[in-house]
LUMKOL-338433 format. One record per residue (C-alpha): residue number from 1; x, y, z. Coordinates in Angstrom, 1 decimal, padded with zeros to 4 digits, m for minus. Layout:
N
NUM X Y Z
...
END
This chain:
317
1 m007.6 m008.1 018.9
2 m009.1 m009.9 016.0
3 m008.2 m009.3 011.8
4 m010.2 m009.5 009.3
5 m011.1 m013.3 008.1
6 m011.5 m014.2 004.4
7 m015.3 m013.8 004.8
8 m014.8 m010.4 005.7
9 m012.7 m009.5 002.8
10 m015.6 m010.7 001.0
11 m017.9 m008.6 002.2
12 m015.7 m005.8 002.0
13 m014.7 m006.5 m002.0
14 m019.3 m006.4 m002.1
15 m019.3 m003.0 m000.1
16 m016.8 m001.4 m002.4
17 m018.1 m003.0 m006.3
18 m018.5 000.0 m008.2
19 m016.4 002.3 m006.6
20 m013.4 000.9 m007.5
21 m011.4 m000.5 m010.6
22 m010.5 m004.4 m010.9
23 m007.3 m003.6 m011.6
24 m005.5 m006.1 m014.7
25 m002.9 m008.2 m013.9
26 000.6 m008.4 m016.3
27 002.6 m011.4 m017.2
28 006.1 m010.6 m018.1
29 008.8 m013.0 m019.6
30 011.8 m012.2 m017.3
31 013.8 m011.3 m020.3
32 011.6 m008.2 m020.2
33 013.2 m007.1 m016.6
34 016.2 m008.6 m016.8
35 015.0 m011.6 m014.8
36 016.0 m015.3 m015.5
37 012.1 m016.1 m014.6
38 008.7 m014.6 m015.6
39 007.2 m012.5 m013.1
40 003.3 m011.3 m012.9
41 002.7 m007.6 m012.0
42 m000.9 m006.9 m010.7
43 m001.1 m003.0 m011.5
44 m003.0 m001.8 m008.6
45 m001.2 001.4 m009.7
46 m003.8 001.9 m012.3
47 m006.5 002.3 m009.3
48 m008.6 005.3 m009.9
49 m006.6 007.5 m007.5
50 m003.4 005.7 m008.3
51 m002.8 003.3 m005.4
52 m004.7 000.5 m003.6
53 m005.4 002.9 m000.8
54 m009.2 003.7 m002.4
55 m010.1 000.3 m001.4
56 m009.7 001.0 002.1
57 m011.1 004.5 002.6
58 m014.4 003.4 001.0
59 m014.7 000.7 002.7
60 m014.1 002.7 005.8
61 m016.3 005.0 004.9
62 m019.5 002.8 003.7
63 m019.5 000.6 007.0
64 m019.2 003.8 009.3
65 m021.7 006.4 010.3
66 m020.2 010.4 009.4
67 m020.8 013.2 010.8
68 m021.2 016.6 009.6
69 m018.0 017.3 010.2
70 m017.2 014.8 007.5
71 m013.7 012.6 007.8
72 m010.0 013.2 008.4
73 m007.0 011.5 007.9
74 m002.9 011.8 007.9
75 m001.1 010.9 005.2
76 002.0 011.3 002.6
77 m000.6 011.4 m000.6
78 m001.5 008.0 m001.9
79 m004.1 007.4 001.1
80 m004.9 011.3 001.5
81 m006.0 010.8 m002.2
82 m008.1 007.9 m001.4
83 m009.8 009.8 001.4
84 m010.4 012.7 m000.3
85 m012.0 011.0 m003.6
86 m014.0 008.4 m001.5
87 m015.5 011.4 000.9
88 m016.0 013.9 m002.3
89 m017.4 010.4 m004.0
90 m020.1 009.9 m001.3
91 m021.0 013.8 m000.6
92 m018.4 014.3 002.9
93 m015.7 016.8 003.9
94 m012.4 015.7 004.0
95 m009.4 017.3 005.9
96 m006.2 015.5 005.2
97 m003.1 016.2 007.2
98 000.0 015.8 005.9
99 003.9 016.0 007.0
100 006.2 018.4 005.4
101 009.1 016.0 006.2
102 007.9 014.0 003.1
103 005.1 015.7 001.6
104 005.6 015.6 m002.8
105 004.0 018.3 m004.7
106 002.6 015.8 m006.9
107 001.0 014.1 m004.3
108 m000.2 016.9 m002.6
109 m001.7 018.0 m005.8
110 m003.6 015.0 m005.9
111 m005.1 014.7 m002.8
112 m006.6 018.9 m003.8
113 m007.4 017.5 m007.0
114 m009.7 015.1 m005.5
115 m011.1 017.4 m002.8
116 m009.3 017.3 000.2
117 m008.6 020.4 002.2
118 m004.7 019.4 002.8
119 m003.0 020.5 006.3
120 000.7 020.9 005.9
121 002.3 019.8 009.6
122 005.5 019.9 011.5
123 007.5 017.9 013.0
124 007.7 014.0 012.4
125 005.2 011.8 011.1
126 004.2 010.6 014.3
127 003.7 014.4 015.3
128 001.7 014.4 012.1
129 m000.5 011.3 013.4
130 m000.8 013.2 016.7
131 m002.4 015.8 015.3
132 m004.7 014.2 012.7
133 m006.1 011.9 015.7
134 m006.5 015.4 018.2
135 m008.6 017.0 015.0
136 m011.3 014.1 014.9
137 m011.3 013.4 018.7
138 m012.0 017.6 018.9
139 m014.8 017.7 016.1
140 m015.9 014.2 015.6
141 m015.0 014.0 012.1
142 m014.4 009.5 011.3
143 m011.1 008.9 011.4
144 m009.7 007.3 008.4
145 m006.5 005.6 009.5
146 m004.2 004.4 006.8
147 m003.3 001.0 008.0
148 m004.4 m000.1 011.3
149 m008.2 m000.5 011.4
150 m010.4 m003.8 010.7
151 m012.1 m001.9 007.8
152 m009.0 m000.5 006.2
153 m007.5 m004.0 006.6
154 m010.3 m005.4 004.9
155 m010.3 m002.9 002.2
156 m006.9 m003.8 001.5
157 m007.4 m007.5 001.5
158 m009.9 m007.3 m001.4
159 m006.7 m006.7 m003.7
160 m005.6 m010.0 m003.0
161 m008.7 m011.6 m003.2
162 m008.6 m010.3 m006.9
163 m005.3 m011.4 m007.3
164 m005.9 m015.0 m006.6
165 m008.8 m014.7 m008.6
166 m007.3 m013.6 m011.7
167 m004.2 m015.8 m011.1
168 m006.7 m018.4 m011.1
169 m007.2 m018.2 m014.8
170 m004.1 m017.8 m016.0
171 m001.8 m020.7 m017.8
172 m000.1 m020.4 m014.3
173 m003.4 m021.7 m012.6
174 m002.4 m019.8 m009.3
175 000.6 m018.5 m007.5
176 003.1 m019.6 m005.0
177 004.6 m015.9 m003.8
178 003.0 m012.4 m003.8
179 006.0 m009.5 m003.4
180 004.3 m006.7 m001.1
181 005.6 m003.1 m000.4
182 005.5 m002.6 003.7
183 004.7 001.2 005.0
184 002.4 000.6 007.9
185 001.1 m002.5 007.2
186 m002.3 m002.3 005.9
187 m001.5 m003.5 002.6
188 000.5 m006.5 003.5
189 m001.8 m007.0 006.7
190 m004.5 m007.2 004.5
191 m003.2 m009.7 001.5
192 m001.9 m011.5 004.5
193 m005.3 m012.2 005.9
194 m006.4 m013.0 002.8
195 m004.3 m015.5 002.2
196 m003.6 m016.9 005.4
197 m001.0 m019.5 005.0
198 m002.3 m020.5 001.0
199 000.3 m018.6 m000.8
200 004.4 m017.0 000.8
201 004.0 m013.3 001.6
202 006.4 m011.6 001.1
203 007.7 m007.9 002.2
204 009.6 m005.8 000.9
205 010.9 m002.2 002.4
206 013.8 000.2 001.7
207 016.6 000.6 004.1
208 015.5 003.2 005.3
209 011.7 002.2 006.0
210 012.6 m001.0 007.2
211 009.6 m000.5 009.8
212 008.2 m004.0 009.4
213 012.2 m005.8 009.6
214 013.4 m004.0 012.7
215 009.6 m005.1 014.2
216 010.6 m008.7 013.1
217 014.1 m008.5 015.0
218 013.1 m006.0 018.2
219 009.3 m006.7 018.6
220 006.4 m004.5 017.4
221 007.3 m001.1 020.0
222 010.0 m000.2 017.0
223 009.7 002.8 015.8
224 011.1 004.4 013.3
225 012.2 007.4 011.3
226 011.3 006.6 007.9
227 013.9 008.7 005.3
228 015.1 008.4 001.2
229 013.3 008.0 m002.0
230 010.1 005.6 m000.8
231 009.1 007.5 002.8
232 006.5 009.1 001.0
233 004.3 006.5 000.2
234 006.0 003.8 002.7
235 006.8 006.0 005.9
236 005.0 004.5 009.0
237 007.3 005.5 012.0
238 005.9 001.8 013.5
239 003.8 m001.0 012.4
240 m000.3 m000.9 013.5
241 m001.3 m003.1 016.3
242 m003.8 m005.2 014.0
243 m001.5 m005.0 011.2
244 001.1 m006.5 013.2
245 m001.0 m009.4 014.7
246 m001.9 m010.1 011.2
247 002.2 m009.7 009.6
248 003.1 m011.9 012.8
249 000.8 m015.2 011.6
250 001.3 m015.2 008.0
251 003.9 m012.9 006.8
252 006.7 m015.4 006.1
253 009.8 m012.9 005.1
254 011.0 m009.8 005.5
255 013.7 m008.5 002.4
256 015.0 m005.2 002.2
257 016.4 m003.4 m000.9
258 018.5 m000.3 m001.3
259 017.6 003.1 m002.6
260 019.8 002.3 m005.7
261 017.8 m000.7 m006.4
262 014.5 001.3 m006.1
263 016.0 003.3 m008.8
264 017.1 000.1 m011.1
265 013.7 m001.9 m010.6
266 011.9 001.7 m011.4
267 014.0 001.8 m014.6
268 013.5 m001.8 m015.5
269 010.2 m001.5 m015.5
270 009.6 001.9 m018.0
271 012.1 000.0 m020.4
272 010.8 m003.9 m020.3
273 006.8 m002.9 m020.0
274 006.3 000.8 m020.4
275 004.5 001.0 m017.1
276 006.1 003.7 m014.4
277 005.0 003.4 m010.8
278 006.0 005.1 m007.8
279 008.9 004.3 m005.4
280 007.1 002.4 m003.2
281 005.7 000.4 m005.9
282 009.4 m000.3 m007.4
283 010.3 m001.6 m004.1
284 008.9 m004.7 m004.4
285 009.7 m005.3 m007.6
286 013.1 m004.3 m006.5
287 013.6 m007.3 m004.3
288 013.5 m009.7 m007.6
289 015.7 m007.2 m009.6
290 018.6 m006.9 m006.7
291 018.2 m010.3 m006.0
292 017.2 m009.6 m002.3
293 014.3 m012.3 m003.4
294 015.4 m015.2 m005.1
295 012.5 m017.4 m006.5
296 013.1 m021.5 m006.6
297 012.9 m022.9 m009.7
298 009.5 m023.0 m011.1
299 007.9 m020.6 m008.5
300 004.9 m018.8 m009.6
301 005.2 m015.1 m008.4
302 003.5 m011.6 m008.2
303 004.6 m008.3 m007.4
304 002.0 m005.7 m006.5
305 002.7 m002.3 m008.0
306 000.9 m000.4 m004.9
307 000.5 002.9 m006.3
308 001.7 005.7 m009.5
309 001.4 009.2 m007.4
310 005.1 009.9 m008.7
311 006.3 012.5 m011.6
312 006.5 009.7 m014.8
313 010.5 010.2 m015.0
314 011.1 010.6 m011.1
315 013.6 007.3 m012.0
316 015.6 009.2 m014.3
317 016.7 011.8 m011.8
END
């Protein structure tokens, strides 16, 4: 199986101009966090469904042929979201299937806000994958997976593309480490082919959807069952197959933080910047503020805020 090359992030990042926002990057004196080290925080959070996700699911979409039954996918919200604003966006149904085990109302009232016809499930998430993929193979609606297609991977990509782009300019002139959330790996499988071996990926999960560091120790087959405060948005019972060929070549670490930390990094954040994401976006940043990361002197690094479906004080709770 192949991934997506550089060139085809390109393309991609030319398919989807226009439909989705070039998101700003922020540099932060460390002081700011509670860092000894400046940090630089790309806020894909600021997307225009509030997550990196949209980048994927148009270009999904835009290099696929759909039907009248329109498109379906399975999701905890960000990328349910994403589907629904990129079908609504190009005149398509969407049906978006969604697991009670860790479905948020705030989610689920965005993916309804953007005009997806949400399907509560049973069961597990892969139950809730199960049913998603018997839906489109039963009425031919296009599949929009979350993480393990070579469109969705490209979509992805196209955030690091613009990352290096804008790093670029800075007084930095370019970066050494990008911090990356892990669900299912289409985000991290994405910057990953990206950047091939140019720049340390890095990824970071919970404890409790280490999906991505168990596959490191025991081979790709793990499977999880994704609990705590980030299995919403990072809950991927097991890594894709092309997201994990992809994690395998240049992915060079694998952290993991605990749900505490989430909590602290999510906190550090709203008082240092005045920026709240959601769990799965404080996990990365997490893994500099626990110290489960620790840069080398002198080591230019990013942290991607993934996404902001979250209530704004869900990290005072």
């Amino acid at each position: 199986m192949t991934y997506p090359t550089p060139t085809d992030i390109d393309a991609a990042a030319a398919r989807i101009a226009g439909r989705v926002r070039l998101t700003p990057i922020l540099q932060v004196e460390g002081a700011a966090l509670g860092l000894p080290h400046p940090v630089t925080l790309k806020l894909e959070h600021t997307q225009v469904t509030g997550s990196f996700k949209v980048r994927g699911a148009f270009n999904t979409m835009l290099s696929s042929d759909v039907s009248t039954a329109g498109v379906v996918a399975a999701s905890g919200g960000n990328h349910g979201a994403a589907v629904a604003h990129a079908a609504s966006t190009l005149g398509h149904r969407a049906k978006i299937f969604v697991p009670k085990l860790i479905a948020k109302e705030e989610k689920l009232a965005r993916m309804r806000d953007f005009g997806g016809e949400v399907i509560l499930t049973e069961g597990s998430v892969a139950d809730c994958m199960a049913e998603y993929a018997a839906h489109a193979e039963k009425t031919g609606a296009l599949s929009v997976h979350p993480y393990d297609t070579f469109p969705t991977l490209a979509g992805q990509g196209t955030v690091a593309r613009e990352i290096e782009a804008q790093m670029a300019r800075t007084d930095l002139n370019g970066l050494d480490t990008i911090l990356v959330s892990t669900g299912g790996g289409g985000l991290i499988g994405g910057v990953a082919a990206w950047f091939r071996d140019r720049v340390r990926v890095v990824s970071v999960e919970t404890q409790d959807t280490n999906t991505l560091e168990r596959s490191f120790r025991e081979g790709p087959e793990f499977s999880a069952s994704p609990s705590g405060i980030a299995a919403s948005s990072l809950g991927g019972p097991r890594l894709g197959v092309m997201s994990w060929e992809v994690i395998r070549d240049h992915v060079d670490q694998a952290v993991l933080v605990d749900d505490a930390a989430v909590f602290e990094a999510a906190r550090r954040l709203w008082d240092g910047t005045r920026l709240v994401g959601e769990p799965g976006a404080a996990v990365a940043l997490a893994a500099l503020t626990s110290g489960a990361y620790v840069p080398e002197p002198g080591e230019r690094v990013c942290v991607l805020l993934c996404g902001g479906n979250a209530a704004p004080d869900w990290f005072l709770a």
